[in-house]
C-alpha positions in Angstrom: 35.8 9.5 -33.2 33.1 10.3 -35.2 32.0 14.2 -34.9 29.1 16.7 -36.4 28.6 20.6 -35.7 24.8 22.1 -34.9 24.3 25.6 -33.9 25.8 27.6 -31.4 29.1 26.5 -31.9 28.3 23.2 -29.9 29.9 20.0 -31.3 28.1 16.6 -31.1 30.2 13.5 -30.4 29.6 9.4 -29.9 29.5 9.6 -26.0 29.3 6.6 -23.5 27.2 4.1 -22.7 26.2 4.9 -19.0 24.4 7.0 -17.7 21.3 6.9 -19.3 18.9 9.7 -19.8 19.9 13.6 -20.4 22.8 14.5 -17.7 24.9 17.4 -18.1 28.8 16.2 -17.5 32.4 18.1 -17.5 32.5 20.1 -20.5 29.3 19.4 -22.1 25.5 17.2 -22.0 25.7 13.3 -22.1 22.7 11.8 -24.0 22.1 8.5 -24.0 18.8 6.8 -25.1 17.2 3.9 -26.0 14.5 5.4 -28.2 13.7 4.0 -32.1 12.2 5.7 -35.2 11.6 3.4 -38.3 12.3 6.9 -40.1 13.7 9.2 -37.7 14.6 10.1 -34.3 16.2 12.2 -32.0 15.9 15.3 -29.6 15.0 19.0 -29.3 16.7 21.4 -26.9 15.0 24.4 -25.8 17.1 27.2 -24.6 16.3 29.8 -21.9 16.9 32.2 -24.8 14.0 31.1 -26.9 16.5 29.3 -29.2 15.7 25.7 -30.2 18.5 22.9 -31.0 17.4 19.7 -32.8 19.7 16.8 -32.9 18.8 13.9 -35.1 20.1 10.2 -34.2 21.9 8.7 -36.6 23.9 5.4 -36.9 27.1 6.3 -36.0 26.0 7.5 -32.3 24.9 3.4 -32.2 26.1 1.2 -29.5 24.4 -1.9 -29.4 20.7 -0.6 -29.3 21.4 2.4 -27.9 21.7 6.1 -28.4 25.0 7.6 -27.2 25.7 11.5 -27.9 27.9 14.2 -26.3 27.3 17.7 -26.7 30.6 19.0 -26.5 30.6 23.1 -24.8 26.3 22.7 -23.7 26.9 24.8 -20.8 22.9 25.6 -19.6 22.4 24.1 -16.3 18.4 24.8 -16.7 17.0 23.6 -20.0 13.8 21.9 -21.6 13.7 19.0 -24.2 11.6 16.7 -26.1 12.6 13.6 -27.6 11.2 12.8 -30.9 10.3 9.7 -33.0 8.6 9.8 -36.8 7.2 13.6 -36.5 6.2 12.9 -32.9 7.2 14.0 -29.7 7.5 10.8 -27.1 8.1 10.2 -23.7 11.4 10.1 -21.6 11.9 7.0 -19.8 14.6 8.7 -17.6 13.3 12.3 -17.1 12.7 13.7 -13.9 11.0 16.3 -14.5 7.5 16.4 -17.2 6.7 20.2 -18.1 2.8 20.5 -17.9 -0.2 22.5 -17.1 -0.4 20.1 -13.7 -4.0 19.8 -13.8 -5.3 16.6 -13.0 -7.4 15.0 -15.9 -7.6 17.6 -18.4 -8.1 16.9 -21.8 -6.1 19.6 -23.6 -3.0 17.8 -22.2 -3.7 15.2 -24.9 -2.9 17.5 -27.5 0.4 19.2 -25.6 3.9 18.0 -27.3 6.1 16.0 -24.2 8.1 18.1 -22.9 10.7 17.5 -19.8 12.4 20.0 -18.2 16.5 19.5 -16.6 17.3 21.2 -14.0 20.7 21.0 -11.8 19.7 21.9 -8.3 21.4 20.9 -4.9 19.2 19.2 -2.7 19.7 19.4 0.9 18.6 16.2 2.6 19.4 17.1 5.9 21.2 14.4 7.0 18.3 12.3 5.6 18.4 8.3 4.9 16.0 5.4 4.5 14.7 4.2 7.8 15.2 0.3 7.2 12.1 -0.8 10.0 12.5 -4.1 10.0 9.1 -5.9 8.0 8.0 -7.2 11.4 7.7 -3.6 13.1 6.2 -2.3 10.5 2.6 -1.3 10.1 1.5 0.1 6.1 -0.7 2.6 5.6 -2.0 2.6 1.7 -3.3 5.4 0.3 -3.7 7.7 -3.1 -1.8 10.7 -2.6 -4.5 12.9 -4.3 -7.8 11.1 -2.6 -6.1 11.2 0.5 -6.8 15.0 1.0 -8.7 16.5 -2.0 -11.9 17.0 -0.3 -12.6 19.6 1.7 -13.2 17.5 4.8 -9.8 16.7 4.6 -8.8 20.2 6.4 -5.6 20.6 4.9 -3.8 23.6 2.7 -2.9 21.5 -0.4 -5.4 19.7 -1.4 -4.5 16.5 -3.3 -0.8 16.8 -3.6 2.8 15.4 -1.6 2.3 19.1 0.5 -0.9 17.8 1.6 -0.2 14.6 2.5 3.1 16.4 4.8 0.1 18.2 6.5 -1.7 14.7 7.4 1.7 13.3 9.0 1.0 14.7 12.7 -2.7 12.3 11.9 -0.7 9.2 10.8 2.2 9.4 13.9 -0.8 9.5 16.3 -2.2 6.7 14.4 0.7 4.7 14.4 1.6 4.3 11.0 5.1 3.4 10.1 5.1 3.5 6.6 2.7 4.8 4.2 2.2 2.8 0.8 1.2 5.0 -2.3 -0.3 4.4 -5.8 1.4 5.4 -8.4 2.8 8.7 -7.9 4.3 8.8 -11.3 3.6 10.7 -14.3 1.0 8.8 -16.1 -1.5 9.3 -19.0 -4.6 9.8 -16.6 -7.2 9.7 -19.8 -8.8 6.8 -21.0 -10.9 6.9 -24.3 -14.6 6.0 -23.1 -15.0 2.7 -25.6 -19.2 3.9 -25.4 -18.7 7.1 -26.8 -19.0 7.9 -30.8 -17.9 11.5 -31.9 -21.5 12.9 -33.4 -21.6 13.8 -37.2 -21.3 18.0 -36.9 -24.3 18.0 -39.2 -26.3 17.0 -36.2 -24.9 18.6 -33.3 -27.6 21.3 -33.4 -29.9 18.6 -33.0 -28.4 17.0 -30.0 -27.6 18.0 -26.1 -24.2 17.4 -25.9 -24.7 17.3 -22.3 -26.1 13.7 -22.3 -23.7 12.3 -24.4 -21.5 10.0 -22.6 -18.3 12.0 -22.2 -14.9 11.0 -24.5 -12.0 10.4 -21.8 -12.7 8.6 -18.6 -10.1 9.1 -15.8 -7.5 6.6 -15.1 -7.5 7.8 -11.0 -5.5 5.1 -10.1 -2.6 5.0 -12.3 -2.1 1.4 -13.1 0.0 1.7 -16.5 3.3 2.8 -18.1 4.5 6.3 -18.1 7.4 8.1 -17.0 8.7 6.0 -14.2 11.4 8.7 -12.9 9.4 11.8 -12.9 6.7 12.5 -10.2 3.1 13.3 -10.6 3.5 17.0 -11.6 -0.4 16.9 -11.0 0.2 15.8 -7.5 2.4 18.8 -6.8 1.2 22.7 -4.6 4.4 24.2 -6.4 6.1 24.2 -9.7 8.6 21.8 -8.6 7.0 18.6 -7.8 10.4 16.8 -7.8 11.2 18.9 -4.9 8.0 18.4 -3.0 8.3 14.8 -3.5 11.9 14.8 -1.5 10.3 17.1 0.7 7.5 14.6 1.0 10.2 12.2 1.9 12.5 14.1 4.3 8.9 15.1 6.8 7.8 11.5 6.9 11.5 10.1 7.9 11.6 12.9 10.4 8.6 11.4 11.9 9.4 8.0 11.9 7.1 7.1 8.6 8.8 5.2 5.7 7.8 5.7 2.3 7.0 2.6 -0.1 6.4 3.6 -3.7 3.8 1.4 -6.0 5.0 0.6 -9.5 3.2 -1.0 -12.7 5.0 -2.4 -15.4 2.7 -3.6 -18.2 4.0 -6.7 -20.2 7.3 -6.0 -22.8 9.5 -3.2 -20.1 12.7 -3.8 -20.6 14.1 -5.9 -17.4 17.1 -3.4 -16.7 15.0 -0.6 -16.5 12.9 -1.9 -14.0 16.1 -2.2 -12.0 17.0 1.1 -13.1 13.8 3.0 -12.2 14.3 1.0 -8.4 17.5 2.2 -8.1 16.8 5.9 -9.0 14.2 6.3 -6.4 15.8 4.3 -4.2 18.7 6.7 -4.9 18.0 10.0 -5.7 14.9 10.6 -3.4 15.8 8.0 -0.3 12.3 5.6 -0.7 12.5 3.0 1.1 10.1 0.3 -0.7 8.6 -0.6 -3.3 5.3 -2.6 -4.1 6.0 -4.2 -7.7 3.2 -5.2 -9.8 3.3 -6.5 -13.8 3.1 -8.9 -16.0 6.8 -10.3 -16.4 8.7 -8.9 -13.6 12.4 -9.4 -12.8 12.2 -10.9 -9.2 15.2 -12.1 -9.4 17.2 -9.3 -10.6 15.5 -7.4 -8.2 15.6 -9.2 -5.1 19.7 -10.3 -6.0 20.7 -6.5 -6.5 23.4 -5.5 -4.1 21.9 -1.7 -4.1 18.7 -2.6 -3.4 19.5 -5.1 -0.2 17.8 -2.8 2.0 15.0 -1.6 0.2 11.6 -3.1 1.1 10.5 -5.0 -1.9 6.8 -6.2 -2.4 5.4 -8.3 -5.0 1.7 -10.2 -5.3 1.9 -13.9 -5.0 5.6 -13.6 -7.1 7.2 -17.1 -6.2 6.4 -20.5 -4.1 8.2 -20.9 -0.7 9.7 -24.1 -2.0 11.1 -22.5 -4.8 13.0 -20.0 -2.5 14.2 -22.7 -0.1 15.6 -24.1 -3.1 17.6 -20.8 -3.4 16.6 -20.6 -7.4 15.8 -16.2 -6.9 18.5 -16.2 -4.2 16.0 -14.2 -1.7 17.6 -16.3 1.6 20.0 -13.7 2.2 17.8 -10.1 1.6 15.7 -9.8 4.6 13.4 -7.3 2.8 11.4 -8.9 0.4 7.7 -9.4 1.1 4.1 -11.4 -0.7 0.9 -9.7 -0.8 -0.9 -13.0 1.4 -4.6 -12.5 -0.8 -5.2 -15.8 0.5 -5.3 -13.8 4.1 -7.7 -11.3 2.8 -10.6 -13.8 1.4 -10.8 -16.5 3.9 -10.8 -14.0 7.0 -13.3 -12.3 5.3 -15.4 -15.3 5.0 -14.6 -16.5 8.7 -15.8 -12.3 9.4 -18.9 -12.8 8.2 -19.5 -16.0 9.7 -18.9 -18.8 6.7 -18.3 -22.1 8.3 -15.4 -24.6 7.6 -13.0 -21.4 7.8 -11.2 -22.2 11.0 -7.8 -24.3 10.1 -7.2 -21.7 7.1 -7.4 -18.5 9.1 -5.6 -20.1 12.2 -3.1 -21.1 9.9 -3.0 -17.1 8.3 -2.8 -15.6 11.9 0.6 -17.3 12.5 1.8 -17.4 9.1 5.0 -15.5 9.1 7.7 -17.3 6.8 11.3 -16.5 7.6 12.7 -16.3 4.0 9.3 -13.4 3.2 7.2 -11.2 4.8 3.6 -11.5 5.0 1.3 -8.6 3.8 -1.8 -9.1 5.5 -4.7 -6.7 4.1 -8.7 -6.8 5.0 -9.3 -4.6 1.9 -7.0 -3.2 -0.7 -7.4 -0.5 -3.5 -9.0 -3.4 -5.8 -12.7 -4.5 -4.0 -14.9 -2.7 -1.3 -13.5 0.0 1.7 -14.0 -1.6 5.3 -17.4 -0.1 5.8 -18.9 -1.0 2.2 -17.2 -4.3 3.2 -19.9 -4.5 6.2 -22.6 -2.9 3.8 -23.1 -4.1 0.8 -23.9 -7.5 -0.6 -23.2 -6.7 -4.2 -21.0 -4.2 -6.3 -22.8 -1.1 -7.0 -20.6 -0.1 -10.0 -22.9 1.8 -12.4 -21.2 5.5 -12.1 -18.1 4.0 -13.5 -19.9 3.6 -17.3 -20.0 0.0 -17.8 -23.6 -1.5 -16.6 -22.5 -2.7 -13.5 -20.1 -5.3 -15.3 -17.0 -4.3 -14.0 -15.5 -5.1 -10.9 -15.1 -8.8 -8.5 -18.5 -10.4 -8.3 -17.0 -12.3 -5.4 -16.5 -9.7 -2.3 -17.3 -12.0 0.5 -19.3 -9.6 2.5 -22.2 -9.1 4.5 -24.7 -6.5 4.6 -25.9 -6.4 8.0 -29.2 -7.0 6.7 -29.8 -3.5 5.1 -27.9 -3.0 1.4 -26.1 0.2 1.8 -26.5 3.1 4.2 -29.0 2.9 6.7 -30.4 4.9 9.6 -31.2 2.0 12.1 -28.7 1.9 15.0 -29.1 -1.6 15.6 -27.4 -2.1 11.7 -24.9 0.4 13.0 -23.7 -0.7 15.4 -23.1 -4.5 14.4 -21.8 -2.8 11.6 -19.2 -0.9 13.3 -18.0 -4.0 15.6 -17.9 -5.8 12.4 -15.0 -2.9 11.2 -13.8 -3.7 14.7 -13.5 -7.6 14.5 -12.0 -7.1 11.0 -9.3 -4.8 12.3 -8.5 -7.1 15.1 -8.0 -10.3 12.8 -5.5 -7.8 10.6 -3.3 -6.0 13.1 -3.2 -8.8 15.7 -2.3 -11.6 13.1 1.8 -12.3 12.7 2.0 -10.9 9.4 2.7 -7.0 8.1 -0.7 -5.1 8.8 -1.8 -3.1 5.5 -4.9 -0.2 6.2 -6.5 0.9 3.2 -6.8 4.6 3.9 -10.0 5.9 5.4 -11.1 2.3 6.8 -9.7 3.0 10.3 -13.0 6.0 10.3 -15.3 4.0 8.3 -14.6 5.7 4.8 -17.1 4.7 1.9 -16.6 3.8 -1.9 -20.8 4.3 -2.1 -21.0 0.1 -2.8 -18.0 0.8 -5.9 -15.6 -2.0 -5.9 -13.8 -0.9 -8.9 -13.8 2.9 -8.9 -10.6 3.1 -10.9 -12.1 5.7 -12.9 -13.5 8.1 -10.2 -11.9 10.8 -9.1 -14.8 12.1 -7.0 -16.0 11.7 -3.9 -16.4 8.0 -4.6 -12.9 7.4 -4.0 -11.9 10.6 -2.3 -11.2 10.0 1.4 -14.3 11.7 3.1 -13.0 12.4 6.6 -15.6 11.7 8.8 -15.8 13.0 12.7 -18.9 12.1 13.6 -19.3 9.9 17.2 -19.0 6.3 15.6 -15.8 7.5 13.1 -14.2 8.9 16.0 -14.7 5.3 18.4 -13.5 3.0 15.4 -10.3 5.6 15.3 -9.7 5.6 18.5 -10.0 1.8 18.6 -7.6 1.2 15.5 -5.4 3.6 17.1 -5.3 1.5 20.4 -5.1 -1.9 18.4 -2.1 -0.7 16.6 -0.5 0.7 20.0 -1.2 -2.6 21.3 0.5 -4.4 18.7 3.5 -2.7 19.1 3.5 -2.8 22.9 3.7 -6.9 22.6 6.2 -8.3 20.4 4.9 -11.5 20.7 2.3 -10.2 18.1 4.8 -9.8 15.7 7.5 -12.0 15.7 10.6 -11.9 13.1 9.6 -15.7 12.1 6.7 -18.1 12.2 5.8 -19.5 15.6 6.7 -23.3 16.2 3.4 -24.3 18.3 6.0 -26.3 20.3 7.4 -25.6 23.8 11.2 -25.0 22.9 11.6 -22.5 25.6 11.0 -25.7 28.3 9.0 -23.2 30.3 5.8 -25.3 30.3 3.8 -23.4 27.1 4.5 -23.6 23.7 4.5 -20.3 21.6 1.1 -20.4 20.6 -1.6 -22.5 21.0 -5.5 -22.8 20.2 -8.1 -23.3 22.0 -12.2 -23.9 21.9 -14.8 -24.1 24.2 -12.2 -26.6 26.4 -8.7 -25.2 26.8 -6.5 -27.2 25.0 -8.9 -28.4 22.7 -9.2 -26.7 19.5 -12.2 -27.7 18.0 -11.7 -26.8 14.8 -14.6 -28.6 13.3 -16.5 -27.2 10.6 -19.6 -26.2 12.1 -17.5 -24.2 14.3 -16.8 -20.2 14.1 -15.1 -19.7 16.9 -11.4 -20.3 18.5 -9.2 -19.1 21.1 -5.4 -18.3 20.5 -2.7 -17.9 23.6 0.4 -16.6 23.3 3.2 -17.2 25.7 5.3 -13.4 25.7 8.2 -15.7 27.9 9.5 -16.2 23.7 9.6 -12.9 22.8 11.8 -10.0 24.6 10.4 -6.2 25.3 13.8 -5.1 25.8 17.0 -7.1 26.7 15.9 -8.1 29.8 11.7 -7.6 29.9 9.5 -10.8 28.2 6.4 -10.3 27.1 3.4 -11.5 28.8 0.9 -14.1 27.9 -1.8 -12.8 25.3 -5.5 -14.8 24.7 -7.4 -13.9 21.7 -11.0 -15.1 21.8 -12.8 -14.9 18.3 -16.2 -15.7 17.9 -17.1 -15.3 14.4 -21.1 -17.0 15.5 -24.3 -15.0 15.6 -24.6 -16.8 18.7 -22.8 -16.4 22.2 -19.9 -19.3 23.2 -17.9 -19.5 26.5 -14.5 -19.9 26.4 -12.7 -22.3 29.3 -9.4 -20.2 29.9 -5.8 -22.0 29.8 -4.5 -21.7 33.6 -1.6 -19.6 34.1 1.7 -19.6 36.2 0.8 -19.3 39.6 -0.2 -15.6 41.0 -1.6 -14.6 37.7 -5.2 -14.2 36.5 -6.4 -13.0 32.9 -7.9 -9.3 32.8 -9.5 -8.4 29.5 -7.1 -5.7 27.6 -9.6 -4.9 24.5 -13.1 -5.7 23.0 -14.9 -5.7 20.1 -17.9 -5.4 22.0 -17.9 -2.4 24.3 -19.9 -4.5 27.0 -17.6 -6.8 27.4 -17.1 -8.4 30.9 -15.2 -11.7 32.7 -17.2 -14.5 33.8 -16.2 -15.7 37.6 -17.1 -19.7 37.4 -16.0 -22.2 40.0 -14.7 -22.6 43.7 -12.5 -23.9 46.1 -12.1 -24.7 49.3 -10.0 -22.6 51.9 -9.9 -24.3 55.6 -13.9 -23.4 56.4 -13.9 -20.4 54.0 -15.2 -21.0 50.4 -13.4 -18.5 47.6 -13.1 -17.7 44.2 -10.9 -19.3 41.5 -9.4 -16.9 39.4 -11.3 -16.0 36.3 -11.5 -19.3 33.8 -14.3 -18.4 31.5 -15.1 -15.9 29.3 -18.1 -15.6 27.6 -18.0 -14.2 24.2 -21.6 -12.7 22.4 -21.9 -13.0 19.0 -19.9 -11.5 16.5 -17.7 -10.3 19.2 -13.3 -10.7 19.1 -11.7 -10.1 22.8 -8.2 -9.9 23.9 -7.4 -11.1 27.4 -3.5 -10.4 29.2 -2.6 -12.7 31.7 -1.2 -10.4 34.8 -0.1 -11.1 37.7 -2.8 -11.0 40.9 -2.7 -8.6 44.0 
């Protein structure tokens, strides 16, 4: 076996393959990387003494492609390092911890050397373990873990970090939340070089307010690109040890009944196995419980095939076609985890919300849609496009603070103004506004698919008209936690929708409903209905539709079924009446919830009684326009 001696007595030699990264084993450090120098390359140890080691990477450490050193008698169980590559210090795909100044968006941290920091600490879980909510009890809750609480409004201790976030769980559990979905929470380059700015000739700068120059970096706020995959956000982080605050992050939520789901981007040309092995490490070594995959060229298959990783929620954008996995060609059939963003969901109910026409067979078809072999991700709004209220506000993207004349962003939002562009003082604009919120939520959270909030929609949170503000970290994309009257009645409202939700598991069955009557007690599983029960009338001039669902196919507990649910949606800026389905005998319909606080039954109809004339039970509604209403079918007194 190949040997060398460096300082200190220590004595390198060709180590093993596995595991990768910097891991201190019996007797010595294992180093094993990946990393290439067309001149040079290796790593530098820095002591707790002040002592530096440098260890150049030379052939005969070579397996394969890969790096594999031990450091025979390296007995420091608290250590930094930098890996180097042609006079440069680079980045450690598999360190935990980045050394830094943890400021968010400062520029001096271009010009800091990459430094990571090992330390060998005992972490004490508690008994901790992943959740595993089944995808059909679930309800998401996305949000950036520094927007979510930097502003002042926010109320809480640690501003813009994990600690802060632990202070909004006693908000999210009285919400309902059952798992909260962040972007990327690791360490990423947050600078972007602003492609309008030209460094002046120093000749002129007495000449020139540097003030109005447009400024050199712009802020990557969002996080979409590579990094360091395994170490978290040291900017994100109250103390000195983000890696513990993120477990500590963990270990709160779980304790509260909130699973954690971790968003990763993988630009184009990441190795496939270290996608796996960046899953498996969180999955791992800090107990998340999902993760929402975006790239270029990800490994779905690998992923979704991995034996560790059978329990872990896994989410990917529009990754495969349902024939494709009936087929069995990415072997999915027997993980009961995996899930599809459904964008499809998100553009047509917006349409239908803002009263397009011809939109009635493709949302009826997205409120039932709930494949057996994937979950459905239903979203309104998503970190890509407007908030809920700019949703309501705006007609067109109002982009220009991000720097690039308004170019940037969707063109296509499918929204509605309410007839005034932006904010607006008039309460009749309010008020439609804020049922529209209300109509938007209902189509989300009572549809069979996985709700997913953007955070700050369920108070009426605004982007200021942005669609696109990947750039702003500001109060453009900061959660601004509004209290007033009409934040606090859309809460309370998404609050009671979600609780509603849960309370009727007909709302979210494990697979798609059948529209057939297999339970041979007289009502299919769902149906639809128009202005005539039983007749759908899904026509294109039509915006409105009624959808019953029969609880006798769905169980509250072992013994308990759920009851029979009618949603009414009028989605006209006109009023319709809806003819009610009857029900078994000695029930009647009561309305449950309304989009329109003013909501009431319509009593139509009579029948005869010996010589006494009496009511029918209730058998119309009448909905007003832009109004959704939910109706239970109880039994009468």
């Amino acid at each position: 076996m190949s040997n060398s001696r460096i300082k200190n007595n220590l004595q390198i030699k060709k180590g093993r393959l596995y595991p990768m990264g910097i891991n201190k084993v019996q007797n010595g450090l294992s180093i094993v990387s990946d990393i290439k120098g067309r001149e040079e390359c290796g790593v530098i140890l820095y002591l707790p003494n002040g002592k530096e080691i440098t260890i150049p990477f030379k052939k005969e450490f070579l397996v394969g492609g890969i790096y594999c050193l031990f450091v025979e008698g390296f007995s420091y169980d608290t250590f930094s390092y930098s890996y180097y590559q042609d006079g440069k210090t680079v980045p450690d795909p598999y360190g935990f911890i980045k050394k830094g100044s943890g400021r968010f968006g400062d520029p001096k941290l271009k010009d800091t050397p990459i430094q990571y920091i090992y330390r060998e600490e005992e972490y004490d879980w508690e008994g901790d373990v992943p959740l595993e909510i089944p995808f059909h009890e679930s309800v998401i809750y996305k949000l950036h873990v520094r927007g979510f609480t930097k502003h002042t409004s926010s109320g809480v201790k640690n501003k813009g970090t994990f600690a802060g976030l632990v202070e909004k769980i006693p908000y999210l559990k009285e919400l309902g939340i059952t798992a909260v979905e962040t972007m990327p929470v690791y360490e990423f380059d947050e600078l972007l070089l602003n492609p309008a700015y030209t460094k002046p000739d120093e000749t002129l700068l007495n000449f020139i307010d540097e003030a109005k120059l447009p400024w050199e970096y712009k802020v990557n706020y969002w996080g979409y690109t590579a990094g360091s995959y395994m170490a978290p956000k040291r900017a994100y982080s109250a103390s000195d040890k983000p890696e513990v605050e993120f477990k500590d992050m963990i270990k709160a939520l779980h304790k509260n009944g909130i699973e954690y789901i971790m968003q990763l981007y993988f630009p184009e040309n990441i190795r496939h196995g270290y996608i796996l092995d960046v899953c498996r490490f969180w999955a791992a070594k800090c107990h998340v419980d999902g993760f929402y995959l975006m790239g270029v060229d990800l490994p779905v298959k690998l992923l979704t095939t991995d034996p560790y990783l059978k329990k872990t929620k896994l989410i990917f954008e529009s990754y495969v076609r349902d024939e494709d996995i009936d087929k069995g060609q990415y072997g999915i059939s027997e993980f009961a985890n995996v899930a599809e963003v459904m964008w499809g969901f998100e553009y047509d109910v917006r349409k239908l919300l803002k009263g397009d026409e011809g939109m009635l067979g493709a949302v009826a078809e997205h409120f039932r849609r709930n494949p057996g072999n994937k979950a459905a991700i239903n979203q309104i709004t998503s970190y890509r496009g407007f908030t809920l209220m700019d949703l309501v506000s705006y007609d067109r993207k109002h982009n220009e603070e991000n720097g690039e004349n308004n170019r940037d962003g969707a063109d296509y939002n499918f929204s509605w103004n309410c007839g005034v562009e932006g904010k607006s003082r008039k309460k009749a604009i309010l008020t439609l506004r804020r049922q529209q919120s209300k109509n938007a939520m209902m189509m989300m959270l009572l549809s069979q698919g996985v709700p997913a909030l953007l955070a700050g929609d369920e108070f009426g949170n605004s982007a200021e008209g942005n669609n696109n503000p990947y750039c702003q970290d500001n109060k453009i994309s900061w959660l601004i936690w509004h209290k007033d009257q009409g934040a606090e009645e859309l809460k309370e409202f998404v609050k009671e929708l979600i609780a509603l939700r849960k309370a009727h598991p007909i709302l979210h069955m494990e697979e798609k409903l059948k529209q057939m009557d297999y339970a041979s007690c007289g009502y299919p599983d769902i149906s639809y209905h128009g202005e005539q029960a039983w007749f759908q009338g899904f026509e294109a001039y039509n915006r409105h539709m009624g959808l019953m669902y029969c609880g006798t196919y769905a169980k509250k507990d072992k013994k308990k079924e759920d009851e029979f649910l009618y949603i009414a949606y009028n989605a006209h800026w006109m009023e319709h009446k809806f003819a009610l389905p009857n029900l078994p005998q000695g029930m009647k319909w009561e309305i449950l919830i309304s989009s329109d606080n003013k909501q009431e039954m319509e009593m139509t109809g009579t029948e005869q009684a010996g010589e006494k004339e009496e009511k029918k039970p209730q058998n119309k509604v009448a909905l007003g326009p832009r109004t959704i209403v939910v109706l239970l079918g109880k039994k009468g007194r």
